[in-house]
C-alpha positions in Angstrom: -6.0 14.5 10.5 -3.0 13.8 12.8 -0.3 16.5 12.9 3.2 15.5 12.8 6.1 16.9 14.7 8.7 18.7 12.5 10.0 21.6 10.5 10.4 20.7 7.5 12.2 22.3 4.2 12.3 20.9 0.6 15.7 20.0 1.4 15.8 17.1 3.3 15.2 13.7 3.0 11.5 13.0 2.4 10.0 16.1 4.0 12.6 16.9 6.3 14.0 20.8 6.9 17.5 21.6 8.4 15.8 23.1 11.5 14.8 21.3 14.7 11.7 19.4 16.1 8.7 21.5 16.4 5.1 21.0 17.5 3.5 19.9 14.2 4.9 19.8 10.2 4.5 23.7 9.1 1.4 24.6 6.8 4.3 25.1 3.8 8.0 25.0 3.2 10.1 28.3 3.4 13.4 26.9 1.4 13.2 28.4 -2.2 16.6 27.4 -3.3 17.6 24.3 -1.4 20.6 22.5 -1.8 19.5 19.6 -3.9 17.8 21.5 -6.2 21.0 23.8 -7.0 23.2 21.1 -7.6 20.9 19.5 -9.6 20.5 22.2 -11.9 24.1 22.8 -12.1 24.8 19.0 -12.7 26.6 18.5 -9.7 25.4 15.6 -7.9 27.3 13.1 -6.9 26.3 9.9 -4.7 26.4 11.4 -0.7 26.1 14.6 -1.7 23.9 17.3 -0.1 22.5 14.5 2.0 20.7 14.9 5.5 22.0 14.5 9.3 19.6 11.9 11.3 18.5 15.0 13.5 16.9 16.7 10.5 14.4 14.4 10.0 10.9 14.7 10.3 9.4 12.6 12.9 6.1 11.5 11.1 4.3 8.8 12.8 2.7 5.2 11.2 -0.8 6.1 10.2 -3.4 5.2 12.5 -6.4 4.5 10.5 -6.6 2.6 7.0 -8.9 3.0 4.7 -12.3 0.4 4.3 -11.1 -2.5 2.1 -12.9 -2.8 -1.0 -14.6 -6.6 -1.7 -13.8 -7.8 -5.3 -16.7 -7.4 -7.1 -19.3 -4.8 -8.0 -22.5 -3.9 -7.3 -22.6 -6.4 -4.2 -25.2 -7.2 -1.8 -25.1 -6.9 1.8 -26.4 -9.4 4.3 -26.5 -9.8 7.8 -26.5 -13.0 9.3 -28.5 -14.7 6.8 -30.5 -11.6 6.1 -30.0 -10.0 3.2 -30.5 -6.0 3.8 -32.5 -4.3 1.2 -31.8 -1.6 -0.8 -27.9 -1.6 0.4 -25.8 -2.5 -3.1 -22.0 -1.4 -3.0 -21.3 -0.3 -6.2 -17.2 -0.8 -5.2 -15.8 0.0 -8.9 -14.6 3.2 -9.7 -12.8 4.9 -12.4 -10.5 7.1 -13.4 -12.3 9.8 -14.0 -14.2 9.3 -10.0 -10.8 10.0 -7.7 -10.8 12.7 -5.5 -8.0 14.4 -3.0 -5.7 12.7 -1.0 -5.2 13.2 3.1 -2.7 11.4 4.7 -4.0 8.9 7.4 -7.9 9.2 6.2 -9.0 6.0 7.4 -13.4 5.8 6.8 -13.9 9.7 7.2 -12.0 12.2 7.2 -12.7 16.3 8.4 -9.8 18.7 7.4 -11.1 22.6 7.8 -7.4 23.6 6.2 -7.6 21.8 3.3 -7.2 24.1 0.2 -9.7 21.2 -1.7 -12.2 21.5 0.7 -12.9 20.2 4.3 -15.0 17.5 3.7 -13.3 13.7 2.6 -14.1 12.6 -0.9 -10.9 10.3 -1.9 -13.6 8.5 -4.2 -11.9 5.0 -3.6 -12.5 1.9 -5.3 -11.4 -0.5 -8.0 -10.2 0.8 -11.0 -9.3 -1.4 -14.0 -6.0 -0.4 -16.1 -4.8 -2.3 -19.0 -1.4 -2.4 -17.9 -1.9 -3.2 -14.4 -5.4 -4.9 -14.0 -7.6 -3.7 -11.1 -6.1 -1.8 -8.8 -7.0 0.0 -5.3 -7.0 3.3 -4.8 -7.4 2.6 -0.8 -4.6 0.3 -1.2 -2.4 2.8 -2.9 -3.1 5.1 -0.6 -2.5 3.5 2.4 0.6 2.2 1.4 2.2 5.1 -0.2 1.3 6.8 3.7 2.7 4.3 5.4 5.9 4.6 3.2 6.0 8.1 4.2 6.4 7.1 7.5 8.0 4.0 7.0 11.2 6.6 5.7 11.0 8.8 8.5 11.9 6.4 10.9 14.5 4.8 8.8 16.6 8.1 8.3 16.4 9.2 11.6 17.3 5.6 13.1 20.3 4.0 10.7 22.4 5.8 12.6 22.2 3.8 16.0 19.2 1.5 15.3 16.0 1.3 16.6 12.2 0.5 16.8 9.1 1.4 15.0 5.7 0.9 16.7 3.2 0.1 14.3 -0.5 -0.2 14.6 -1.2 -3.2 15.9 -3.2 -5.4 12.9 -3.6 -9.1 14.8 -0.9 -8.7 16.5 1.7 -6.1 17.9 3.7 -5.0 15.2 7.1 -3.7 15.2 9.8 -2.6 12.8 13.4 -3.5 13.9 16.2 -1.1 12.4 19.6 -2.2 12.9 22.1 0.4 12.7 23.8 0.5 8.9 27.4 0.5 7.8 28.8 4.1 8.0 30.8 3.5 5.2 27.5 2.7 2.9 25.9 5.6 4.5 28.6 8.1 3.2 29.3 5.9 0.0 25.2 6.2 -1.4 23.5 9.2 1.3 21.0 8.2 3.2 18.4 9.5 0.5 19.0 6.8 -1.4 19.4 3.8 1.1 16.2 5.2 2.8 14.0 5.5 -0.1 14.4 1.3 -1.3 14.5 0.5 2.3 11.0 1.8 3.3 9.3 1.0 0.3 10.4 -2.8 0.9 9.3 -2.4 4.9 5.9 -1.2 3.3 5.3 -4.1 1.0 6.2 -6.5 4.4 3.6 -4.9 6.7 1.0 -4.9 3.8 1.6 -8.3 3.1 1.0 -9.3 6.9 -2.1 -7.3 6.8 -3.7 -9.8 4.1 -2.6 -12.7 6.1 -4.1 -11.1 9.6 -7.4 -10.3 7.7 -7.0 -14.0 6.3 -7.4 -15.3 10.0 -9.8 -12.8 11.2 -8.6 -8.8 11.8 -10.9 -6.4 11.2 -10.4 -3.0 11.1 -13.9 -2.5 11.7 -15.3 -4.5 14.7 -17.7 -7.0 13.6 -17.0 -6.5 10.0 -15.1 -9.3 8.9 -12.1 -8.6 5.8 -11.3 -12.8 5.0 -13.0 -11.5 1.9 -10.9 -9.4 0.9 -8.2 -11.2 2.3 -5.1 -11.9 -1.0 -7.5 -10.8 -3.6 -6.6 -10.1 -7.5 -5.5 -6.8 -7.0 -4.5 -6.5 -3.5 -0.3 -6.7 -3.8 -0.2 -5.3 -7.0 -1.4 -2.2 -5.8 0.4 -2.2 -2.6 3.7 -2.1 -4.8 2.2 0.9 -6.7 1.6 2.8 -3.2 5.4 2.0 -2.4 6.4 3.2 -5.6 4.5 6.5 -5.9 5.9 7.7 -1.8 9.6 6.6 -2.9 8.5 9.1 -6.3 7.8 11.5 -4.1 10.0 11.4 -1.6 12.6 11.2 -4.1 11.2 14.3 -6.2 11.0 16.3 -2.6 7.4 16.5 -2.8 5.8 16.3 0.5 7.6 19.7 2.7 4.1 20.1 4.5 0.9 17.4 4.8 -0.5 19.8 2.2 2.1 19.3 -0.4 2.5 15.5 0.2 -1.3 15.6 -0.2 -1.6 17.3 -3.3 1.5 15.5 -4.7 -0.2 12.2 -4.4 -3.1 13.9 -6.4 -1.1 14.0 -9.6 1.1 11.1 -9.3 -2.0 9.0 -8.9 -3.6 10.5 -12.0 0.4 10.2 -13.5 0.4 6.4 -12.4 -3.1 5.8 -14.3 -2.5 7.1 -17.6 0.9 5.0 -17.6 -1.1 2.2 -16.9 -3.6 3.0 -19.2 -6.8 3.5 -16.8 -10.2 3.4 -18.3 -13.3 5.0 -17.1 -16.0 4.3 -14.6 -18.5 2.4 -16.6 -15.4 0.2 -18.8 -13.9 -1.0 -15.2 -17.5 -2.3 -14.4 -18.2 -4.1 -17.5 -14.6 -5.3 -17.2 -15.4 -6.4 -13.3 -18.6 -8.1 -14.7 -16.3 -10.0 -17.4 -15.0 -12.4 -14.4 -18.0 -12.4 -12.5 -17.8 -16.8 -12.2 -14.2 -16.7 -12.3 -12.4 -14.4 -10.0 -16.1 -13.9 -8.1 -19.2 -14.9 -7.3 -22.0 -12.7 -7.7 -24.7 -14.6 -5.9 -23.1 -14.5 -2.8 -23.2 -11.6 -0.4 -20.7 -9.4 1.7 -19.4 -10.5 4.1 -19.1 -14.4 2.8 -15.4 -15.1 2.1 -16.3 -17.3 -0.3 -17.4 -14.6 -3.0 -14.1 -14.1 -4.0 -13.0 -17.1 -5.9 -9.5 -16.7 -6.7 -6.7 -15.5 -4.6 -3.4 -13.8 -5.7 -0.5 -15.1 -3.1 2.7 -13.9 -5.1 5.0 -11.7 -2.7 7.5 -10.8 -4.9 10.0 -9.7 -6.0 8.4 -9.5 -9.1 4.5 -8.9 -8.9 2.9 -9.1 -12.1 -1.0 -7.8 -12.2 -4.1 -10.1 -13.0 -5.4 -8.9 -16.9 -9.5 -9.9 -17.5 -7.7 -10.9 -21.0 -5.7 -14.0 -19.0 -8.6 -15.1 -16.9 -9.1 -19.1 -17.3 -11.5 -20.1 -18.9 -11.2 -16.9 -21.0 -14.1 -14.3 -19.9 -17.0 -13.4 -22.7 -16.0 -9.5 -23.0 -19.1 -7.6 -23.7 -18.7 -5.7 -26.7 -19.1 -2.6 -25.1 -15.7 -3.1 -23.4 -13.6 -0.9 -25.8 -11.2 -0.1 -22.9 -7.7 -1.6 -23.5 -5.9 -2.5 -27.3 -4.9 -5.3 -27.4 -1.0 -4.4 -28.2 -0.6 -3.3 -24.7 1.7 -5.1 -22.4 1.3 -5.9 -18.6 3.3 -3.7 -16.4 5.3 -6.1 -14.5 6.7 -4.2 -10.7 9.3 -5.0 -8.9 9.8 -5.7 -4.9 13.2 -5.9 -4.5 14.6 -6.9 -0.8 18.4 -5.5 -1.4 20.3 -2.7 -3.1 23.3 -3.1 -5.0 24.2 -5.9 -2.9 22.4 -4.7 0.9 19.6 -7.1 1.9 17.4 -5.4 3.6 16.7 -8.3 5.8 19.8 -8.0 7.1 18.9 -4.6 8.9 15.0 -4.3 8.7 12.7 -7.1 11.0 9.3 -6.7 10.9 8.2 -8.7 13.9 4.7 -9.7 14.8 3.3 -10.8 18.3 0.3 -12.7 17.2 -2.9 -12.4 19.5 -5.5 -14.5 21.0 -7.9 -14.0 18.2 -5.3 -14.9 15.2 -4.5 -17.9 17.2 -8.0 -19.1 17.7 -8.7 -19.3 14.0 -6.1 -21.8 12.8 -2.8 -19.2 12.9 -0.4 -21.4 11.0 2.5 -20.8 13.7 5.8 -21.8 12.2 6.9 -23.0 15.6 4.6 -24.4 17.9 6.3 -22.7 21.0 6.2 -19.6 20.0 3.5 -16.7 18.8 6.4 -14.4 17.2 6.9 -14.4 13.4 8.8 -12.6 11.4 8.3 -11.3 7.7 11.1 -14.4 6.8 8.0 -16.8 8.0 5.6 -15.2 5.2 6.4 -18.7 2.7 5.6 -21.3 5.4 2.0 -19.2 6.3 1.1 -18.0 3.1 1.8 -21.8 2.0 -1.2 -22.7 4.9 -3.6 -19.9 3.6 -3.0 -21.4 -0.2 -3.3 -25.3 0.8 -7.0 -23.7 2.7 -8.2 -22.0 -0.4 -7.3 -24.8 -2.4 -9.7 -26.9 -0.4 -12.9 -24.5 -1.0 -11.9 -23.6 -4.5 -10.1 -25.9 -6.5 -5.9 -25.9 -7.4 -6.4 -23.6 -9.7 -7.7 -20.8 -7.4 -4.5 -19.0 -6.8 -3.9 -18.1 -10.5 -6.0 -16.1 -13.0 
């Protein structure tokens, strides 16, 4: 795992001490009565209050890796060329009762001899199907609640003055523009509070540009091509979850070392499922198999893009998640499905891109330099004299990728 540089104290922001810059984020926070936590017992908080200086903050960088994407479906076959490779059958579902321990930045493997849970990765990632929320991610969640993480680190320390984020470069080069915020909003609401909305809307735009890159051929592992999972069911719903549960966290100060932040995510992931009402292993495969001919194909193979059949494009700002109950023409349940009563409601989330009144456009950019490779596959460039885009083109490119699937699947393919 990659260290990152800082002290850090239960105090601050996200993760962020009251000391200075060191070598690497310490093994475990030494505050035991901070600030925030004494005025919150004594019911003195006020907006501002006990907030953090800019130099206090934890310098935590972008993760580097991200985790496999996981094809919609289960059970799928793998081929090669037009070879079909025996014995090789990704099972892909998962279930509630299957997750293991989260480490920041795991990416496909992960080796951590420090690890209280043991040294050896098993996240047990997959597709877990909630009656509230549909299927969701777990590598999706995870990813995104990490690059939240980061996301707020370089917020806080840069709202001062402004500034740029590097991000791993996904199709293109990637960068976050920070312009420098209002002094008055930062004393009026702390920049706790700006931070948190802030990142967690910078998230959802990078994750967003990661569907459309894989769209038009990024890979994360050479040779491997993701157009498959490119916009499926689940993908944004649980990319809103990951926001959510690092803006939890960071608001609940609990991530003061990589090994609280880790074990944090532990129970807020097990938190998030039982509110949205996650079943087991076996009920999120029969559940999968429901829409097998509707949301995808089971005769086709990995890596054909064409297995997934339907395509969620909705970016917000509210994202509602894809039920097997909706599905058109209504899916033949097997009765051994007992997962979800029918009384429950769908668990709608919320993007937002302001606060009280602050866009966040107007002092976040996520800017994209798109490469040769993008561009060679059919980019839909907003303007034809330039390869820069910005999270504001999304609508225009999106609209392409829709009009494309639309053509190999029908009009109804971007709906459930």
């Amino acid at each position: 795992m990659r260290r990152w540089a800082v002290t850090m104290s239960v105090a601050t922001l996200s993760l962020a001490g009251a000391g200075c810059h060191t070598d690497q984020w310490e093994a475990s926070a030494k505050a035991r009565a901070p600030d925030y936590a004494v005025n919150k017992a004594l019911g003195d908080l006020q907006r501002g209050t006990g907030d953090v200086s800019h130099e206090s903050v934890p310098v935590i960088n972008p993760p580097s890796k991200l985790r496999p994407c996981c094809a919609f479906g289960v059970d799928l076959r793998v081929e090669v060329g037009r070879t079909l490779i025996p014995g090789v059958e990704i099972g892909n579902v998962t279930g509630k009762d299957k997750l293991g321990p989260h480490r920041f930045n795991n990416g496909f493997i992960s080796l951590d001899r420090h690890d209280s849970r043991g040294w050896i990765d098993d996240e047990g990632n997959g597709l877990v199907y909630t009656c509230r929320g549909g299927f969701i991610d777990t590598a999706h969640v995870r990813d995104n609640a990490d690059i939240t993480l980061a996301c707020a680190s370089a917020i806080a320390r840069m709202m001062d003055s402004g500034g740029s984020l590097e991000l791993p470069s996904q199709g293109a080069k990637i960068h976050a523009l920070i312009k420098p915020i209002d002094p008055q909003l930062l004393v009026h609401y702390g920049r706790r509070e700006l931070t948190i909305p802030m990142a967690k809307w910078l998230d959802f735009q990078i994750s967003i540009w990661h569907e459309i890159a894989t769209w038009y051929g990024y890979a994360s592992m050479a040779s491997w091509p993701e157009k498959i999972s490119a916009f499926s069911p689940e993908d944004l719903y649980s990319n809103v979850i990951g926001g959510d549960i690092a803006g939890g966290i960071i608001e609940e100060r609990g991530a003061s070392s990589d090994d609280e932040y880790n074990h944090s995510m532990d129970a807020w992931i097990q938190q998030v499922g039982k509110r949205l009402e996650a079943v087991p292993m076996e009920q999120s495969r029969l559940a999968m198999q429901s829409v097998d001919g509707i949301w995808w194909d089971s005769s086709k193979r990995i890596p054909d893009w064409q297995l997934v059949l339907r395509r969620n494009f909705h970016i917000g700002p509210d994202v509602a998640p894809w039920l097997v109950g909706e599905a058109s023409p209504p899916p033949p349940l097997d009765r051994r499905f007992t997962g979800c009563p029918t009384t429950l409601n769908p668990l709608v989330l919320r993007a937002p891109d302001g606060f009280e009144g602050i866009a966040f456009r107007d002092y976040l950019t996520l800017q994209m330099e798109v490469d040769e490779e993008l561009a060679a596959n059919g980019f839909a460039f907003p303007r034809a004299d330039s390869r820069v885009v910005t999270q504001d083109d999304y609508p225009f490119i999106i609209d392409a990728i829709r009009r494309e699937n639309a053509a190999a699947f029908g009009a109804p393919a971007d709906a459930p």
